[in-house]
N, C-alpha and C positions, 0 to 999 in steps of 0.2 A: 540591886539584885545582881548575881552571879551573872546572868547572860546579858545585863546591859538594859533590860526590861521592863518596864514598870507593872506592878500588879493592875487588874480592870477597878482602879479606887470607885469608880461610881457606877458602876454597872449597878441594873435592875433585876431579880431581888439583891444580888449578895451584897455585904458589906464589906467596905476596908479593913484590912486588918493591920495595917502602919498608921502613922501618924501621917502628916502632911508633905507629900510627897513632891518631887521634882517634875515639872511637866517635860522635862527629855527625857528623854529614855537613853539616858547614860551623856557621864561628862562625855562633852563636845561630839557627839554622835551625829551625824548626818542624817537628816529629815529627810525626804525624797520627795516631799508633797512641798510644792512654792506656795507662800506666800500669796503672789500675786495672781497665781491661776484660779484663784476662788475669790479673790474681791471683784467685785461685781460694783459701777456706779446707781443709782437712783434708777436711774434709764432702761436699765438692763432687766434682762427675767433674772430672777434669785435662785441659782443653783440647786437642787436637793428640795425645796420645796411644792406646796400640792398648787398646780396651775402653774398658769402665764403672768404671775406676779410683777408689776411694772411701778411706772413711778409712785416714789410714795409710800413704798408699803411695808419699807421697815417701821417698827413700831413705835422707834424713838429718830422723829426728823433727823438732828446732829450726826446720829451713827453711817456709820461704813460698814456696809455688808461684805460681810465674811463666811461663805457658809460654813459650818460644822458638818463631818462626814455625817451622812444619816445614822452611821452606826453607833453614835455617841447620843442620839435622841431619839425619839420615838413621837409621830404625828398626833395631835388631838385638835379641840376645838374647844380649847378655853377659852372663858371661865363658864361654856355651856354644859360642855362633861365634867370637869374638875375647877370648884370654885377656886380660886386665887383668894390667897388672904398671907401671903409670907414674903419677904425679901431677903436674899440670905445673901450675906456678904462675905466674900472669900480673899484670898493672899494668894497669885502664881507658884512661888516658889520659882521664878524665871522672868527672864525678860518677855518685851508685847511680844514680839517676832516670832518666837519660840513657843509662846505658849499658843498662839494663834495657831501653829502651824502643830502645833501636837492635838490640836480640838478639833484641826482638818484628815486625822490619820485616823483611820476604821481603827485600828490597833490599839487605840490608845481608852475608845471605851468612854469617855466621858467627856462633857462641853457644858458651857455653860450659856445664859440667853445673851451676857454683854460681858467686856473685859474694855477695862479703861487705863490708859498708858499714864506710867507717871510725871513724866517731863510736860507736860502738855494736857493733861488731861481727856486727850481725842478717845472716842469710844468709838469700839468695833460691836456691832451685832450678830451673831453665829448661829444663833436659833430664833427661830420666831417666839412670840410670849405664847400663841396661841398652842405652842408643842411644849411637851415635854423634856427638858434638860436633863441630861444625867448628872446633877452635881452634887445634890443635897445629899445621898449617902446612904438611903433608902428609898422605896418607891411612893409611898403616901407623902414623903417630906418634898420629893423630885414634882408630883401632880401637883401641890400646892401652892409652891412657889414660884419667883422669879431668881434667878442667881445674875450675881455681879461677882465677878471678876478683878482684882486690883493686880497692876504688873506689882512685882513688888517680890522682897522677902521680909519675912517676919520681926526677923534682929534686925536689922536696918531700917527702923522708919523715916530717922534726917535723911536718907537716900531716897527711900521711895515713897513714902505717906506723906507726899507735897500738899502743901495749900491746894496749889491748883486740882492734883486726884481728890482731895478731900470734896472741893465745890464742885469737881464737872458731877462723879458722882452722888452726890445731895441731891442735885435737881437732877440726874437719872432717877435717882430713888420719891424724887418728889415727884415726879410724872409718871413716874408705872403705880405710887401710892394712889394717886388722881386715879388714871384710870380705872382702878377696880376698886377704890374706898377701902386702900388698907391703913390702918393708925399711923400717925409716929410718935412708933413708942419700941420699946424696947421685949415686946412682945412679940411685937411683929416687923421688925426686922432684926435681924437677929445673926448669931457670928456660925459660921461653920461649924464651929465646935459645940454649938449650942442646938444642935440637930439632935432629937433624940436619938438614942445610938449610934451617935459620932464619935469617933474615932482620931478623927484628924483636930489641929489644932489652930488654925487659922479663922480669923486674920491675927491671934495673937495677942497677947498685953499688950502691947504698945498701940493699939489702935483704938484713935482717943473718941468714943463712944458720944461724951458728952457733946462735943465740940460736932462730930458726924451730926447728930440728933438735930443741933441746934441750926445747924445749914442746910437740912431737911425741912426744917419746918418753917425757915426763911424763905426756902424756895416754892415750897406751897403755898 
């Protein structure tokens, strides 16, 4: 974008109108929002969220809460108001640091529920499941699912679609699948680009489906 900007890709209603986009808002631009002033341990109250949330209460044990600015989600009380039945799997277009810290910026308009680093597999949580994420690209695609996050870009899988991001997230995807009784199958989980009226194109060809499926359903 001319001013360094990025368009609101997941905002609710409108849709993206690029393809898959860079979570900075321009080469090497300065974030102003740390990092570290929004990871919160186990221990702690969860930022941005409804109550005095304490140990425990991220939704996936393993993860590192990280909140997302509120203004990237919207509160609900799933799967009591909007059933859960989708996992939608996405590509950064950036590094963890970067995209964390763009999902922490009211500006930026969209987050997703988990983002999983590729050197290590370590997963961050940003939104609770029980809220709405803005990631999926529409609002009925945003109520019904969960999104994951992969650091990563799309050309470069021997860089970043490691073994290890492959397995951590399987069994993320096999334990939010547990929890709500979603398939695995390729119905229901599903690529970015495979959102109705998506736009964007992520996680791309090179992200190897068969191989994801079959480490999904080992971890189940």
């Amino acid at each position: 974008m001319p001013d360094g900007r990025l368009p609101p890709t997941r905002r609710e209603p409108s849709r993206p109108t690029t393809t898959r986009r860079t979570l900075l808002f321009g080469a090497g631009a300065a974030l102003v929002v740390g990092l570290g002033s929004a990871a919160a341990g186990l221990g702690d109250d969860l930022p941005g969220q409804r109550g005095a949330l304490r140990d425990g209460t991220v939704d996936q044990s393993s993860a590192q809460w990280i909140a997302a600015s509120a203004a990237n989600y919207r509160y609900a009380d799933r799967p009591d108001d909007y059933t859960i039945d989708r996992i939608v799997i996405h590509v950064t277009q950036s590094r963890f640091t970067a995209a964390a810290r763009a999902f922490q910026d009211p500006r930026h308009r969209a987050a997703a529920h988990y983002l999983v680093r590729a050197s290590d597999g370590h997963i961050a949580q940003l939104v609770r499941e029980a809220d709405v994420a803005y990631h999926a690209g529409n609002r009925e695609g945003n109520e019904r699912s969960i999104g994951i996050e992969h650091e990563g870009f799309v050309d470069a899988p021997d860089r970043w679609f490691t073994d290890t991001a492959y397995r951590a997230s399987a069994e993320l995807a096999a334990d939010i699948g547990a929890r709500y009784d979603i398939p695995v199958d390729r119905e229901h989980i599903v690529g970015h680009n495979e959102v109705p009226g998506a736009t964007h194109t992520d996680p791309g060809p090179y992200w190897d489906w068969d191989r994801y499926l079959r480490l999904v359903r080992a971890a189940r």
